[in-house]
N, C-alpha and C positions, 0 to 999 in steps of 0.2 A: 459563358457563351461568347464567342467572337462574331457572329452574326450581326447583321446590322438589322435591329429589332424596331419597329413601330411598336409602340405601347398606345392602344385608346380604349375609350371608355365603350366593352361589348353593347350598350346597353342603349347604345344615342345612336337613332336612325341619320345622322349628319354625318357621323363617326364612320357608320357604316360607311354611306356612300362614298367617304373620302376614302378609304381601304379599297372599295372596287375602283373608285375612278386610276390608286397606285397600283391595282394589280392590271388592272387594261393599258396604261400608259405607260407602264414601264418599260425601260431600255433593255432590261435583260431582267435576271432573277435573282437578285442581291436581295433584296429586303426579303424580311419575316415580318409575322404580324402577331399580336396576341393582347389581347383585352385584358386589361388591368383588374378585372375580377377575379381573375382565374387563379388557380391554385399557381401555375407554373411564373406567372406576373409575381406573386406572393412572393415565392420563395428568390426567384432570381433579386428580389429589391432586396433580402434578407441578406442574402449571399454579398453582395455590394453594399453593405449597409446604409441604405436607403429607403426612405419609408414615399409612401404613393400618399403626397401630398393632399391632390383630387382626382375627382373621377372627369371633372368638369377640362381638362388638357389634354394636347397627344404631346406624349413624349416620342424621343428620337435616340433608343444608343447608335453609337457610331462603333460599337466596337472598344472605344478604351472608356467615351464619356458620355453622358447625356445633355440633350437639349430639351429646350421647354418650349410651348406658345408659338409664335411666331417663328421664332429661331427654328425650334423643332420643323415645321412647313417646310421654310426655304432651306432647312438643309436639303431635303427631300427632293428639291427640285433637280439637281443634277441626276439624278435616278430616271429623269422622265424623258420621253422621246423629244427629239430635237424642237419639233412646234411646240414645246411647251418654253425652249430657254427665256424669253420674255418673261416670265414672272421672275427672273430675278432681281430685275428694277424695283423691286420692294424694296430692296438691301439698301437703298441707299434712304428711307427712311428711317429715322433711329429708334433704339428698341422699345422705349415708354411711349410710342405711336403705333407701331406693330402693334405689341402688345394690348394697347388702349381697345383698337381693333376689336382684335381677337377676344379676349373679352367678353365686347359687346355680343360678338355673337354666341361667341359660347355662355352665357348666361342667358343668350335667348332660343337658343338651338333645340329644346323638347320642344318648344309652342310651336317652330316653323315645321319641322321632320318628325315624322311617326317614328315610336320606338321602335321601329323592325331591325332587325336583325338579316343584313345580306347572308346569305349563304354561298360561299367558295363553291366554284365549279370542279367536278375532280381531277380535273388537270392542276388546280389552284391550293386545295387540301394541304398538300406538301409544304406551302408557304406560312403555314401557321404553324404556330410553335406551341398552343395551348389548344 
């Protein structure tokens, strides 16, 4: 696949809402989305042989490589409408504080967000890949 793929965990109501908040704030329609459960997650980590570490991350491919945690986020940022350039000023914290971060909430992410599951609009459908 050459598509610039999100990978997150279908199953984390946090996960969800970060998938709608990049399908509403996006610049145009580059990304794909698809949950790390799923049969098509499966096989594309098999194809690159790569195994799906945790469900607890979003991953980020770019097309050749993938990102993790933190990195994975701010790649994502140039993807977003112009009010959002500001969160790039992350970058310049380094990545065992990203990461530190991140983390934290993603280890606390079920207790704060119900496990629901956003559902794509059907203009949005097209953007998943699983």
């Amino acid at each position: 696949m050459k598509n610039r793929i999100v990978f997150y965990d279908g199953a984390c109501g946090l996960c969800s809402r970060s998938v709608l908040f990049l399908l509403r704030n996006e610049k145009d329609d580059s990304l794909r989305f698809c949950a790390l459960q799923s049969e098509t997650a499966h096989e594309f980590f098999i194809e690159n042989n790569l195994t799906i570490q945790s469900l607890d991350t979003i991953m980020y491919w770019d097309g050749s490589r993938f990102f993790f945690k933190s990195t994975a986020v701010l790649r994502l940022i140039p993807f977003l409408k112009m009010r959002f350039v500001w969160l790039k000023i992350a970058w310049i914290f380094p990545r065992f504080i990203r990461d530190f971060v991140y983390e934290i909430i993603a280890k606390n992410r079920k207790r704060f967000f119900k496990n629901t599951c956003a559902l794509p609009t059907e203009a949005q459908k097209n953007r998943f890949i699983c």
